[in-house]
C-alpha positions in Angstrom: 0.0 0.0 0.0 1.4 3.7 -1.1 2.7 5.2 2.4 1.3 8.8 0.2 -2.1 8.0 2.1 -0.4 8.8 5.1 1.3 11.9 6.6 5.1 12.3 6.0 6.4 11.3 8.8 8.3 14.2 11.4 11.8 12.9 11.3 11.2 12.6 7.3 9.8 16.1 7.3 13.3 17.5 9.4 15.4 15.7 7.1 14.2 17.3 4.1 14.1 20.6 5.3 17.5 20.4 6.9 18.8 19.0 3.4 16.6 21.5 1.3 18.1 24.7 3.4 21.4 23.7 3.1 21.6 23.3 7.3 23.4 19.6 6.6 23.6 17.0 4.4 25.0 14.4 7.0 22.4 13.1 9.1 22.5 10.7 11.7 19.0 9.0 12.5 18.6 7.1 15.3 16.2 5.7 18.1 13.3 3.8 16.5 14.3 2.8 13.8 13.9 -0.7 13.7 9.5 0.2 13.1 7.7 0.8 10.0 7.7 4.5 9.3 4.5 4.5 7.8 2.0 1.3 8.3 3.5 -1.5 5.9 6.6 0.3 5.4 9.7 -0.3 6.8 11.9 2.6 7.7 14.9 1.3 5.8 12.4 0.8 2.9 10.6 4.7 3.2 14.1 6.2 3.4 15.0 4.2 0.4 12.5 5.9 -1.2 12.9 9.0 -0.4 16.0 9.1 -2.2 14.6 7.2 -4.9 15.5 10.8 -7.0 19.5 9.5 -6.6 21.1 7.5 -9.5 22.6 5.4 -7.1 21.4 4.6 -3.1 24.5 2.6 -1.5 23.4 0.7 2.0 26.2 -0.4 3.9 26.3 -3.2 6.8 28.9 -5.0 8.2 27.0 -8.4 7.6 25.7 -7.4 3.8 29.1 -5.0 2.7 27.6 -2.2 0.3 24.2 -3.2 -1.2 21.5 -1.6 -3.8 18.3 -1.5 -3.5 18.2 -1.8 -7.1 20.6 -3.8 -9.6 20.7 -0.9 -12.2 21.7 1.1 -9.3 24.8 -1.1 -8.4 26.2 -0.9 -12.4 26.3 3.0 -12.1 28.1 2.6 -8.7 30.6 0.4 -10.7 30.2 2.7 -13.9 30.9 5.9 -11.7 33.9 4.8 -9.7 35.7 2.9 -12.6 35.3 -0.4 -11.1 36.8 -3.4 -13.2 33.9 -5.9 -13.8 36.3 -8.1 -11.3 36.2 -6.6 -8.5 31.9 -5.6 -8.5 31.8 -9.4 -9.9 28.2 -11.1 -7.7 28.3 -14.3 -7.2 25.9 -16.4 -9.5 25.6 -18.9 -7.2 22.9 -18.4 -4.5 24.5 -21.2 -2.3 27.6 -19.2 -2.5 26.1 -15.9 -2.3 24.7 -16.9 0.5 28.1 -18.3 2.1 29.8 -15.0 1.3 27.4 -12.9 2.7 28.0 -14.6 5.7 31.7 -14.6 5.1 32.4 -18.1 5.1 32.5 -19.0 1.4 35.9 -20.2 0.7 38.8 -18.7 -1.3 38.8 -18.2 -4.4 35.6 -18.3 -5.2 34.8 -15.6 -6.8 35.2 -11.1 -5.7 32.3 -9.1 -4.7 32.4 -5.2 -3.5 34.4 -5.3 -0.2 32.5 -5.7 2.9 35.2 -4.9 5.7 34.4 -1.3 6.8 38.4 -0.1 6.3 37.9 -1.6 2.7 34.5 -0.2 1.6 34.2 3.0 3.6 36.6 4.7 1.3 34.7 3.5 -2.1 31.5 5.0 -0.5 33.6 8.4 0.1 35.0 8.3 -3.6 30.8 8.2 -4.3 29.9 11.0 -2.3 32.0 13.3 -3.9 31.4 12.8 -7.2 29.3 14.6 -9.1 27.4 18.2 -8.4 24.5 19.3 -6.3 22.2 19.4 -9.7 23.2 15.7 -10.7 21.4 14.2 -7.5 23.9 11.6 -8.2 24.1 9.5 -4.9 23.3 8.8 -1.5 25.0 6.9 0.9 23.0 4.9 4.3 25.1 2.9 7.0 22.5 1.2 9.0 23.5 -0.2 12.2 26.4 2.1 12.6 27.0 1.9 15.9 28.3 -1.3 15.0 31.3 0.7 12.3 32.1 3.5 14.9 31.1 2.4 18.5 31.4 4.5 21.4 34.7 2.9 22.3 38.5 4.6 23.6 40.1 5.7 20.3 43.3 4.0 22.1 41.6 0.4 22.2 41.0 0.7 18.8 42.6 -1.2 15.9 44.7 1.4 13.3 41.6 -0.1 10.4 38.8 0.8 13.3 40.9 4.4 13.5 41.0 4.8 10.3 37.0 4.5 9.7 36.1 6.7 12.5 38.4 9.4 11.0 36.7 8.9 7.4 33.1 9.1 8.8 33.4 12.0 11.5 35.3 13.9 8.1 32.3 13.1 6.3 30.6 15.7 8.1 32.2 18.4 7.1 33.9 17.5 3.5 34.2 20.3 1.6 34.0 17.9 -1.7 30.5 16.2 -0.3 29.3 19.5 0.7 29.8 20.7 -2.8 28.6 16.9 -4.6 25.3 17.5 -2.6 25.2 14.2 -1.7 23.6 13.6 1.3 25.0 10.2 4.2 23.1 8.7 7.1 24.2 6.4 10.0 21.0 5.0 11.2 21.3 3.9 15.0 19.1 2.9 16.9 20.8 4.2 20.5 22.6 7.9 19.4 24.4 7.4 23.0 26.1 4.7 21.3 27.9 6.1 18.6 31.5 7.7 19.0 31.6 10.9 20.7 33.8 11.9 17.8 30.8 11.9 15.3 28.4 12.8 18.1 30.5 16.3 18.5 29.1 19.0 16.8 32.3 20.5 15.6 31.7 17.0 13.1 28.9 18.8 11.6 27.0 15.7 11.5 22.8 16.7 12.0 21.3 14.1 14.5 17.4 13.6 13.8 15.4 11.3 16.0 12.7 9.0 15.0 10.6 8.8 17.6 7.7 6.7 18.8 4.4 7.1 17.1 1.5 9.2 18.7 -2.0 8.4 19.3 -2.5 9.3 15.8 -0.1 7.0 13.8 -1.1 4.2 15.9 -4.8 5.4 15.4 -3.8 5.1 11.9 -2.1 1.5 11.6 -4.7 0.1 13.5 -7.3 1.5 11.0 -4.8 0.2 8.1 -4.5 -2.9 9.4 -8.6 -3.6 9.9 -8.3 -2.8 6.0 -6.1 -5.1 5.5 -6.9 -7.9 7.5 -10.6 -7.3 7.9 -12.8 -10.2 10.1 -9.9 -11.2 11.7 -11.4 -11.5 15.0 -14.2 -9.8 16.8 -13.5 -6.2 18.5 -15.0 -6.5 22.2 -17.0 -3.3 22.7 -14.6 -1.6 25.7 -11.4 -2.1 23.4 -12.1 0.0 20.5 -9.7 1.4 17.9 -9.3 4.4 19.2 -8.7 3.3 23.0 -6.3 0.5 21.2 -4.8 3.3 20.2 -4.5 5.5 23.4 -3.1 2.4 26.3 -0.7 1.2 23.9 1.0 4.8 24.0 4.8 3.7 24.3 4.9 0.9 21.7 6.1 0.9 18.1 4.0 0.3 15.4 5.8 -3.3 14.8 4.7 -4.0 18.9 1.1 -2.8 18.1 1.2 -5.4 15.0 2.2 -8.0 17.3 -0.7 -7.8 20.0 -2.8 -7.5 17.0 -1.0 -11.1 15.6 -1.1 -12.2 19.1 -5.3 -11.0 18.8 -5.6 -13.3 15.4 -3.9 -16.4 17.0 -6.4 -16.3 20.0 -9.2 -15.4 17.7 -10.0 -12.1 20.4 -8.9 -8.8 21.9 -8.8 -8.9 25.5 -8.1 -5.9 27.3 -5.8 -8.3 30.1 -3.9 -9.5 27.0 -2.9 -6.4 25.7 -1.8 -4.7 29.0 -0.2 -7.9 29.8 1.8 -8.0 26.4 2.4 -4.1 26.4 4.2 -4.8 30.0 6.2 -7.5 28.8 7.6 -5.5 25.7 8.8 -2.8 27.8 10.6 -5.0 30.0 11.8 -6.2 27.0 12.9 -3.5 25.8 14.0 -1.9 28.6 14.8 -4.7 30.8 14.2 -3.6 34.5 15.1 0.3 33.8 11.2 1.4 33.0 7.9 -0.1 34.6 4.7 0.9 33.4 2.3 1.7 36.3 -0.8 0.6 35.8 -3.3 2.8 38.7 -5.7 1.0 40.8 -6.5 4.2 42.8 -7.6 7.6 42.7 -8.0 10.2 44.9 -11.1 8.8 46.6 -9.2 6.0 47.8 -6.6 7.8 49.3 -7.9 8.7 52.7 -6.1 12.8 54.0 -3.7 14.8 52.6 -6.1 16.7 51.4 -3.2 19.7 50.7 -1.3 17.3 48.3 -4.9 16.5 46.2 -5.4 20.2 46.2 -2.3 21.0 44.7 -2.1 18.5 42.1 -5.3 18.9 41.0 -4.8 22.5 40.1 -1.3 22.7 38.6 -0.8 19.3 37.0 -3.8 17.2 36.7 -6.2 20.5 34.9 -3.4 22.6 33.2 -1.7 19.1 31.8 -5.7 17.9 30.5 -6.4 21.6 29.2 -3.0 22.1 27.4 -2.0 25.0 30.1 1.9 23.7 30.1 3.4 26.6 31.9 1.3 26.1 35.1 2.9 22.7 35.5 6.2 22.1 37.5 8.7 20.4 35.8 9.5 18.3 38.7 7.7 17.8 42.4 9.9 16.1 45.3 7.3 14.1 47.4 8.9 14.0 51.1 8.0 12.7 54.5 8.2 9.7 56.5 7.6 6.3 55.3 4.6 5.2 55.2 2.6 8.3 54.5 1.0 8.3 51.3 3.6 9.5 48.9 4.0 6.3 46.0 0.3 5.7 45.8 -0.6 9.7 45.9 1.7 9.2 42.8 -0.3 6.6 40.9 -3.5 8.5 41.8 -2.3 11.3 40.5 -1.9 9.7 36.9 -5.5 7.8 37.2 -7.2 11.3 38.0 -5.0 13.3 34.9 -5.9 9.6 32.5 -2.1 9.6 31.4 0.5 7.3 31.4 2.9 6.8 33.9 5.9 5.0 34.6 8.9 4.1 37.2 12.1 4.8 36.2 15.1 3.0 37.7 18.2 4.3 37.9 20.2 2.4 40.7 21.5 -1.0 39.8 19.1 -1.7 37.2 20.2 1.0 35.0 24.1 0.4 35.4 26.4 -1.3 34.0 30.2 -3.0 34.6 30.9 -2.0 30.8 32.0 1.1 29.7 29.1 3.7 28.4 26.4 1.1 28.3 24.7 2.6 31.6 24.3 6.1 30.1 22.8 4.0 26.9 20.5 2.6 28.9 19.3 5.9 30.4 19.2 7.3 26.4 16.5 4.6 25.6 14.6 5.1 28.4 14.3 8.8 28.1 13.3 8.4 24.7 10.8 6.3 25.5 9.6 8.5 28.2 9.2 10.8 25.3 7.2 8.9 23.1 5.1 8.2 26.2 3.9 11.8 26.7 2.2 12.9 28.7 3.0 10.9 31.4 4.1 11.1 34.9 7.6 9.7 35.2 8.0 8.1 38.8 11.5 7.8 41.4 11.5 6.2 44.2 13.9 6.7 47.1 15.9 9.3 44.6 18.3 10.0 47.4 19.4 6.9 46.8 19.2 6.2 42.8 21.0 9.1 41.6 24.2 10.5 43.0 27.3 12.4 41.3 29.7 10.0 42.2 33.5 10.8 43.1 34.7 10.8 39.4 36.7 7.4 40.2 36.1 3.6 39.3 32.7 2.9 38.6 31.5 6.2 40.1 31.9 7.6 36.9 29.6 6.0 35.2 27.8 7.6 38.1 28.4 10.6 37.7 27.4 10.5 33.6 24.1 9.5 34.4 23.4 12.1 37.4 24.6 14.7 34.7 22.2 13.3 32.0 19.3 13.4 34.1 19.9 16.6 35.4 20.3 17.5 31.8 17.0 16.3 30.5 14.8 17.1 33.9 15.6 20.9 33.5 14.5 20.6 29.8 11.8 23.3 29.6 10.4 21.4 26.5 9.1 18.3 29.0 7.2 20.5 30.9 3.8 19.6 31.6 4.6 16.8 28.6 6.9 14.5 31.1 6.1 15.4 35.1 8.8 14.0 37.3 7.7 13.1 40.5 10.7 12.1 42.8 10.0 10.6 46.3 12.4 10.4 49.3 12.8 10.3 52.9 15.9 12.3 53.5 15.9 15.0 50.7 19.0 16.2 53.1 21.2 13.3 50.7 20.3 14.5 47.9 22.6 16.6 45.7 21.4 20.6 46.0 21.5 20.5 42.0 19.2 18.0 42.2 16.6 19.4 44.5 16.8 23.2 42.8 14.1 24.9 41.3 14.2 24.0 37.3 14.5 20.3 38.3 12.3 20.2 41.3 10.2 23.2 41.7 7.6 22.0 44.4 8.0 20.6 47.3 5.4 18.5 49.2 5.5 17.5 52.4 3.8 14.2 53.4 3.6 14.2 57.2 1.8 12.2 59.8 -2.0 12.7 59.9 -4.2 14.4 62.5 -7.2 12.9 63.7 -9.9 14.2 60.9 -7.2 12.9 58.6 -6.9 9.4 60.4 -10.3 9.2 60.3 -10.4 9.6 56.5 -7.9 6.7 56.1 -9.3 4.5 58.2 -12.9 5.2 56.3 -11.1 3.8 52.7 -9.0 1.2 54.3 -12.2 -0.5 55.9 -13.9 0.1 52.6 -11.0 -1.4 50.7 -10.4 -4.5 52.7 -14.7 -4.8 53.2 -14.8 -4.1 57.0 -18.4 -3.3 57.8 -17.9 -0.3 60.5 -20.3 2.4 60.5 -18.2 4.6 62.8 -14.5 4.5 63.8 -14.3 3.2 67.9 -13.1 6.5 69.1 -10.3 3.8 71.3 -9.0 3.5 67.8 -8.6 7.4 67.2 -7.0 7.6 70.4 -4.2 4.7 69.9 -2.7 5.8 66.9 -2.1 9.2 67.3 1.1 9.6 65.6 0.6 6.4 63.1 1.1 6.7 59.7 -1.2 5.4 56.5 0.3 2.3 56.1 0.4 1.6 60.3 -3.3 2.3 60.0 -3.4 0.3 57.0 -2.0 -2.7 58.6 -4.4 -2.4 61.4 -7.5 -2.7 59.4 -5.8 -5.5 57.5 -5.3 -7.5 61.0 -9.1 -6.4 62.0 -10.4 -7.9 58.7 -8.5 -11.0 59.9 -9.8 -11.0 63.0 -13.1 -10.7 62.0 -12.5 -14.0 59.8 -10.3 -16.1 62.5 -11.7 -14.5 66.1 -15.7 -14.0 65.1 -15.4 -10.6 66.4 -17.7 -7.8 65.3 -15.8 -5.4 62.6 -16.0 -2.6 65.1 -14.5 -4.8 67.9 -11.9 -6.0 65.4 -10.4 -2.8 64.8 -10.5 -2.1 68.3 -8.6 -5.0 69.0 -6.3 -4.6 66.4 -4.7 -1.0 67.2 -3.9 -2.9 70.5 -2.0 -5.6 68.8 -0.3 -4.0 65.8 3.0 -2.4 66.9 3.9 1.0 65.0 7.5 0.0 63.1 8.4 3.2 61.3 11.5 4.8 62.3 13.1 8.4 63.0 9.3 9.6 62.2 9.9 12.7 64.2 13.2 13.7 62.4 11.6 12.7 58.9 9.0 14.9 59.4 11.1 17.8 60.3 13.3 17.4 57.3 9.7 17.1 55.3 8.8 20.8 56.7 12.9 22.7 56.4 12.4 21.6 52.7 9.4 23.7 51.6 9.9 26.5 50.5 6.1 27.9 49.4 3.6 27.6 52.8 0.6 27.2 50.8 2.0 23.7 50.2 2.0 23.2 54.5 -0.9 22.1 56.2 -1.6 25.1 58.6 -0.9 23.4 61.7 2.8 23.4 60.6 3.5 26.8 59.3 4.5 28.2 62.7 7.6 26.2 62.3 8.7 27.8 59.4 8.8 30.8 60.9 11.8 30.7 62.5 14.0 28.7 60.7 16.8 28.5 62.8 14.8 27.5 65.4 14.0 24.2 63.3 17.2 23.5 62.7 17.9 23.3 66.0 15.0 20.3 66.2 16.3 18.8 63.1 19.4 18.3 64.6 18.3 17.1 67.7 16.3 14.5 66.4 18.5 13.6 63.8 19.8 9.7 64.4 22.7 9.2 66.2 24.2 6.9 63.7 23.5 10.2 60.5 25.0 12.4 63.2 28.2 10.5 63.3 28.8 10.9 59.5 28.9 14.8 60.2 31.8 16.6 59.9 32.3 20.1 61.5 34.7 22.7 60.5 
């Protein structure tokens, strides 16, 4: 099918506009590229054709050498660089055509075009230069070229590895290319893992990336895909096209074919089956790096902070549905004690807005023991992230996931990822596109140019509830577990002054139990279980304090608190008395 019944594509668009102003004529395309560009065609295939205007289109791989997407096209290759019929000679043969293009064929029998990169690079440079801008004589695509010049230490390389990174970063900025008009790609599918001597801009090489598709293009290749494969199987009436469309935002169009394959096979789209595949192609993927959160609660089942609902309701959840982008932080740090609400306030958050959102991993999961493949890890996920939008992107205990490192050892990979993430979180472009909610418990570990306005610029304290607030907890967690109580025992209010959510939680779990193993009235349950639950979290009193020195707007502070603020010098003082004895030993003092 003719991709002209769909839009150009953006990354198509950029190319052509960069090319037709004279901005570059070295691109290097990269991210999703291994999906169709338009539904049924391939990318490799639609930017063949977009230089179908070129006498000759050379593709080079290391596994295929230099290839054409058409024969006549491979005789004016030979024809233009003076090639001997010997040495372009193909292999009649397709046994052996076969065994050379997997480099086993065995001597002697028979040349083809050279496939090493230090032998074929230089006949693809002798093509780009030849010629003038009005001849549209060639074009040149190396796909999978982080495979011909990988991120790697110039001073590991080989002297023929050298030699290829020096032709392809000059490629950039040949004066005889420039002049020829003939436009080069690398096509990548991780930028991040390319050589940072092509990467530089001072190598004049234009990087364009091809992102995920939108609602739209996946609105559109499901629609194509009906057309060509109508009566497939039946549509069930809550998974429609267009909602198809909108919970598989994340996926390529080549995963969307495949839970519609997956659909055919079991002759049915169930709604379970595609969340359940769409989770287990991102952790493909992305291995353990991104989770996609799937809400079970709103707001109504999350009983108090009625400040935090407040605020997100008017400065994300409304301005991010209406389009109002500048009313939306770029980043909120949830703080408090554990226990207090702040990870499921977080997935309620994205069920009230009806976005995505996901958890993004950057401790262990993210790293790695080889050189530059942490910070690759962290490229694809951000991209991702992108193609997600808008979402709410998700980091737990962020104190501890991201740190600068000491610039030693494996601290620098570190340190390269803190730096990337600082990067991309003070990107004005994500704003109220990619919200980054980071949750802690010490905010007092984390680096300042992490918490700083531009990266973070709300802070929201989650402290421990008063009694209308415990009240309001208890009412969803007996709802939620089924505990029948009309009214809370007011012996219940009165034991767990101080508790947290998830104390109070656990006590209506053990009253629910009791109700089942004891025979006890619901009422009596939770009576008896306030008594027999034992509060567990720690350093609540010091958490709580460090929750409060960190805000810095008081509408964001229950009213009860604000006096503290006041007098800020005074809180320090209670900080650091109730600050652990084993934090206060890591101190030093001048």
């Amino acid at each position: 099918m003719s991709e002209s019944r769909f839009p150009t594509p953006t990354w198509a668009q950029e190319v052509m506009e960069k090319y037709g102003s004279g901005v570059a004529h070295a691109f290097v395309l990269h991210f999703n590229i291994h999906d169709y560009a338009v539904p049924g065609m391939p990318f490799t295939t639609y930017l063949t054709q977009m230089l179908a205007g070129r006498q000759v289109v050379a593709m080079y791989s290391r596994d295929l050498g230099i290839t054409f997407p058409l024969e006549t096209m491979r005789e004016r290759f030979v024809e233009i660089l003076g090639l001997s019929s010997e040495q372009s000679q193909q292999p009649t043969d397709p046994a052996l055509a076969a065994l050379q293009s997997l480099g086993v064929a065995p001597a002697g029998s028979g040349t083809e075009l050279p496939r090493a990169p230090a032998d074929a690079l230089p006949l693809l440079g002798q093509l780009l230069r030849a010629g003038g801008p009005e001849d549209k004589l060639a074009a040149v695509v190396i796909e999978e070229a982080q495979t011909v010049v990988p991120d790697a230490d110039v001073a590991a390389m080989s002297p023929a590895d050298r030699d290829v990174l020096v032709a392809v970063s000059r490629w950039g900025r040949d004066a005889g290319i420039v002049a020829a008009g003939n436009p080069v790609f690398l096509v990548t599918p991780n930028l991040s893992a390319l050589n940072g001597t092509v990467r530089a801009a001072s190598s004049k090489w234009e990087t364009v990336k091809v992102s995920l598709p939108g609602p739209e293009e996946r609105l559109a290749f499901v629609q194509w895909y009906l057309e060509e494969r109508p009566d497939t199987f039946t549509w069930p009436e809550e998974v429609t096209p267009q909602k198809l469309a909108n919970i598989t935002a994340g996926l390529s169009l080549v995963h969307l074919e495949d839970i519609l394959l997956r659909a055919e096979a079991e002759e049915g789209l169930r709604p379970e089956m595609v969340r359940e595949r769409k989770e287990a192609i991102i952790r493909s993927e992305y291995g353990d790096v991104l989770e996609v959160m799937e809400p079970r609660f709103g707001f109504d089942d999350v009983g108090g902070l009625q400040h935090v609902k407040e605020f997100f309701t008017r400065s994300v959840i409304h301005p991010m549905r209406e389009g109002r982008t500048r009313r939306v932080p770029q980043g909120v740090l949830l703080t408090g004690p554990a226990g207090t609400g702040k990870s499921i306030i977080a997935e309620a958050i994205a069920r009230e807005a009806g976005i995505n959102a996901v958890r993004l991993r950057i401790g262990g999961q993210i790293a790695s023991k080889w050189q530059g493949e942490g910070e690759r890890n962290l490229e694809k996920a951000l991209a991702a992230i992108e193609g997600m939008v808008p979402t709410i992107v998700v980091i737990d205990e962020i104190d501890q996931a991201l740190s600068r490192g000491d610039g030693s050892g494996g601290s620098q990979q570190d340190r390269r990822i803190f730096q990337r993430l600082l990067e991309w979180m003070s990107d004005t472009g994500h704003r109220g596109k990619a919200t980054v909610l980071g949750i802690t418990n010490r905010p007092d570990l984390m680096d300042a140019a992490l918490r700083r306005p531009g990266r973070f610029d709300k802070k929201i304290p989650f402290l421990i509830p008063d009694e209308e607030e415990r009240r309001a907890v208890f009412a969803v967690m007996c709802r939620r577990y089924g505990l029948q109580v009309e009214c809370i025992p007011d012996e219940c209010m009165a034991a767990t002054d101080g508790w947290t959510g998830a104390e109070i939680e656990a006590a209506v779990v053990k009253a629910a139990e009791l109700v089942e193993d004891e025979d006890l009235e619901p009422a009596e349950a939770l009576t008896q279980a306030v008594q027999r639950i034992r509060p567990s979290t720690a350093d609540i009193e010091f958490m709580t304090l460090l929750a409060i020195s960190q805000v810095d707007d008081l509408d964001l502070l229950p009213p009860r608190h604000r006096a503290l603020l006041e007098n800020r010098e005074e809180l320090e003082k209670k900080l650091e008395a109730a600050r652990p004895a084993e934090a206060r030993r890591g101190r030093r003092e001048l």
